[in-house]
N, C-alpha and C positions, 0 to 999 in steps of 0.2 A: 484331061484325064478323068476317067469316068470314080477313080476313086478318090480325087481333089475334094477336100472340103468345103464347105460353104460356109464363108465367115462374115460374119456380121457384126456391125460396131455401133455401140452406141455412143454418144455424145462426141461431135466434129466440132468441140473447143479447146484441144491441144494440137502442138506440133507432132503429138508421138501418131497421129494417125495416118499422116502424112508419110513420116518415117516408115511406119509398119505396113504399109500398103504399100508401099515402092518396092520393100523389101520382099514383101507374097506374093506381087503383084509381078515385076520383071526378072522375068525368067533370066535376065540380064546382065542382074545387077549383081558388082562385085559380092557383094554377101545377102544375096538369096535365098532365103528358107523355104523350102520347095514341102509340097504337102497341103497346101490349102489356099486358097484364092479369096478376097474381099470382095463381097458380090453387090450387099446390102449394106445402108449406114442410115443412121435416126439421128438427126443434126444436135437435138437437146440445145443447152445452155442454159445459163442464170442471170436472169433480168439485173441481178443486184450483186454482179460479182463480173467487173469492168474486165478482167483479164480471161472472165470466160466469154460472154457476150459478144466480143469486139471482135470475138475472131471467130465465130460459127459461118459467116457468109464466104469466110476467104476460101476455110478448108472444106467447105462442102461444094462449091464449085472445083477447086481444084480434085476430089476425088469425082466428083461428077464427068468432069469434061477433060480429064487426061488418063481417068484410070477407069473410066464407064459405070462408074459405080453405082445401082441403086438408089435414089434416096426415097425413106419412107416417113411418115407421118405420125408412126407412133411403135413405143417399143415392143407393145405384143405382135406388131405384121412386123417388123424387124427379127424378132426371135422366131415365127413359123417361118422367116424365107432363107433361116441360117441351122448349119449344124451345129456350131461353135459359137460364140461371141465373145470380145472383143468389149468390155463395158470400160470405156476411155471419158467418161466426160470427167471433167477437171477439177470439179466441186465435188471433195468428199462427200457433204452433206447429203447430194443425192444419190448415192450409193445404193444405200439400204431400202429406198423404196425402187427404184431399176431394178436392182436385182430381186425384189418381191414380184414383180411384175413378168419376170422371165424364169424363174425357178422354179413352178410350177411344170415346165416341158421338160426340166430335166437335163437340159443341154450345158454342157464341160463350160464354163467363161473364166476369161483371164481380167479381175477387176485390177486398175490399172493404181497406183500409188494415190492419193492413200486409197486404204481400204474403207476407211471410214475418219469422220475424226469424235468420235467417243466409242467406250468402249462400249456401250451398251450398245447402239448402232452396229457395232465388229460380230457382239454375241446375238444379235439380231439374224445378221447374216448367217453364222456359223449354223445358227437352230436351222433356217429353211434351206439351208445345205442337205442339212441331215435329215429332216423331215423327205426331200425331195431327191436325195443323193447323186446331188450334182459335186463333181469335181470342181475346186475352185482353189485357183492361185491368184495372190497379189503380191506386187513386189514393186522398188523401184528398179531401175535398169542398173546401176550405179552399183548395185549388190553382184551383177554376172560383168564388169568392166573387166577384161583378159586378167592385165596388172595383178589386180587384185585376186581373181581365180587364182592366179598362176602360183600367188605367195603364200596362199593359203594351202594350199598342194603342198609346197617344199615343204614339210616336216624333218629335214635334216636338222635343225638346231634346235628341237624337243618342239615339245608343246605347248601351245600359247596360251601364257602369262596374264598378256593385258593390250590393251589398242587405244589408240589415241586416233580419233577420225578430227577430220574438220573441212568444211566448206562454207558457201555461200548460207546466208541464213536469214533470208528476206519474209519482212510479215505481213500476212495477209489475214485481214479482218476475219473476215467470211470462213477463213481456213484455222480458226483456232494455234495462237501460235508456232509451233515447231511443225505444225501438219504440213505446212505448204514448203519449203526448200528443206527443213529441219530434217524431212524426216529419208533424205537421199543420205546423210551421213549416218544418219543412226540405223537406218540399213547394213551401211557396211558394217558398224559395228555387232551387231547381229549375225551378217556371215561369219564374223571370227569367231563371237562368243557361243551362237545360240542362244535358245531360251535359259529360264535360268535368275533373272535380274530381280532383287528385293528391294531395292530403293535407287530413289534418286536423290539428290541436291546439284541446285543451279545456283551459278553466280549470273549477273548480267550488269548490262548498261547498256547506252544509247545503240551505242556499235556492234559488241561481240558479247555474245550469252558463251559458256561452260558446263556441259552437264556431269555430272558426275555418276557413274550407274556401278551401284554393289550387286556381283552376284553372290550366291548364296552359298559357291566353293571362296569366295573370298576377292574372285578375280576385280579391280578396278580397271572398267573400260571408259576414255572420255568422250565426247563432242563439243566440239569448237566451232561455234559459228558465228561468220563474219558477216557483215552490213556495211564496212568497212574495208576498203581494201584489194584485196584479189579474189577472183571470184573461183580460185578453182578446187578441188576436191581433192583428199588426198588423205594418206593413214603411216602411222607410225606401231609396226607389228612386232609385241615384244615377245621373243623366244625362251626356252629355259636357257638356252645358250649364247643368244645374241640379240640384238634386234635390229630392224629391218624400213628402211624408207619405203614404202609401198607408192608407187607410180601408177596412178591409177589410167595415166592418158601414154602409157608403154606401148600399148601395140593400138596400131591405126582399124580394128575392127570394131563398129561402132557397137554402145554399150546395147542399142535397141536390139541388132543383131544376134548376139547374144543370148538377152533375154527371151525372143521370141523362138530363138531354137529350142531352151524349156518348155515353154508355151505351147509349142508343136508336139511333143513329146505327150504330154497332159492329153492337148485335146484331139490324138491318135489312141487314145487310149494307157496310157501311163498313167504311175501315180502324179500327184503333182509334186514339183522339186520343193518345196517348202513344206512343211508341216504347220497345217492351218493353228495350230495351237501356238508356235511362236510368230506368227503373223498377230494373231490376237495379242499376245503380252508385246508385242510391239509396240499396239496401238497406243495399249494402257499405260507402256513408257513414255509413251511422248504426253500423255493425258495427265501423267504424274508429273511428268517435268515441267507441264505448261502450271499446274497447281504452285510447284517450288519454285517457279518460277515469278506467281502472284507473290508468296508468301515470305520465301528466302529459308522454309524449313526444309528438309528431308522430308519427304514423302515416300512409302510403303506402297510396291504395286500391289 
């Protein structure tokens, strides 16, 4: 189709590139977002961060030689051979110079979870957003999982109270505590609350941290994260008149799916579905938590 987009990805060190290209890619496939095609990809990775490094050779062959994909050498011929990008590597830390590198052209990119992990790096971003007036979404997928959509919809039994999230919550050096699994729960808790949050306190131990987030109408939202145990996700949605098991693995349409119908939306020319301002005081939650997390005090976003 002559008016399919050209998308392009940088860093072939997660699964989700795999996932998101099969889905652009085969016109085919049970949940297909149709709209844009993976043309070009820029392998990246991080010498010193084993869960990014170990796996750049697998997924740029497999997008090489099942899905014909481009591969290029470096991210500014990656960004001239795309309309859109795709900024997927795995290591927040290289965020904020990637996307310096490509926000000069000005082209819509969806940076992929985290955004960053400080928040200075987040507000780094935000400026040559603005400077350059690129459209820019970051999210985990875990935030558009149907379940979850679907319960945040029902406003039959008033409006929401407070949320209890929890999932897996595994730590990764390189990713500044809660950045790396932490921050797929405290995602959801963000679609229920939005922005808003003035402090934190965390309890922890070996196995399972607790975060505790005040917003500033008084709401308390938590996060529950396990090292221990079951590894799956899940939230407890409290109503003014009831409240709710949220199922986040309820409907069989995957959460990548999902997000990347946003995504499409954005870089067709939409706003983007988040508001870059509570992407940022995201960050800075998890920034604070990981502090109260040192400390054991309350900390002030």
């Amino acid at each position: 189709m002559s008016n399919e987009l050209k998308i392009g990805i940088i860093g072939l060190d997660t699964s989700h590139v795999t996932a998101f290209t099969s889905i652009l890619n085969d016109a085919n496939h049970q949940y297909h977002v149709p709209g844009g095609k993976v043309v070009a990809a820029f392998p990246g990775g991080s010498p010193d961060f084993q869960l990014s490094i170990s796996r750049v050779e697998g997924f740029t062959e497999t997008l090489k030689n099942t899905h014909g994909v481009q591969i290029v050498d470096s991210v500014e011929q990656l960004a001239e051979l795309s309309d859109v990008i795709l900024l997927e590597s795995v290591d927040g830390r290289v965020h904020l110079e990637q996307f310096a590198a490509i926000a000069p052209l000005g082209k819509p990119v969806f940076i992929d979870k985290p955004l960053a992990v400080s928040s200075a790096d987040a507000q780094g971003i935000a400026d040559l957003a603005a400077k350059h007036g690129v459209r820019v979404l970051s999210s985990s997928a875990l935030r558009y999982a149907e379940g979850l959509v679907e319960a945040l919809k029902d406003d039959a039994n008033g409006s929401v109270i407070g949320a209890d999230t929890y999932g897996p919550m595994e730590i990764q050096p390189t990713q500044k505590g809660f950045y790396w699994y932490g921050i797929h729960s405290v995602e959801m808790l963000y679609a229920a609350f939005g922005k808003g949050c003035e402090s934190v306190t965390v309890t922890t131990n070996a196995d399972y941290d607790v975060i505790v987030g005040r917003w500033s109408d008084g709401r308390l939202g938590t996060v529950r994260g396990n090292r221990k145990g079951n590894n799956k996700f899940g939230m407890t949605l409290h109503r003014e008149k009831a409240s709710q098991f949220v199922d986040i693995y309820a409907n069989p349409k995957p959460y990548y799916a999902s997000l990347l119908e946003r995504i499409m939306v954005m870089f067709q020319g939409g706003e983007p579905a988040i508001d870059f301002a509570e992407t940022q005081e995201l960050i800075r939650f998890i920034e604070a938590a990981n502090e109260s997390r040192e400390t054991g005090e309350t900390v002030k976003l």
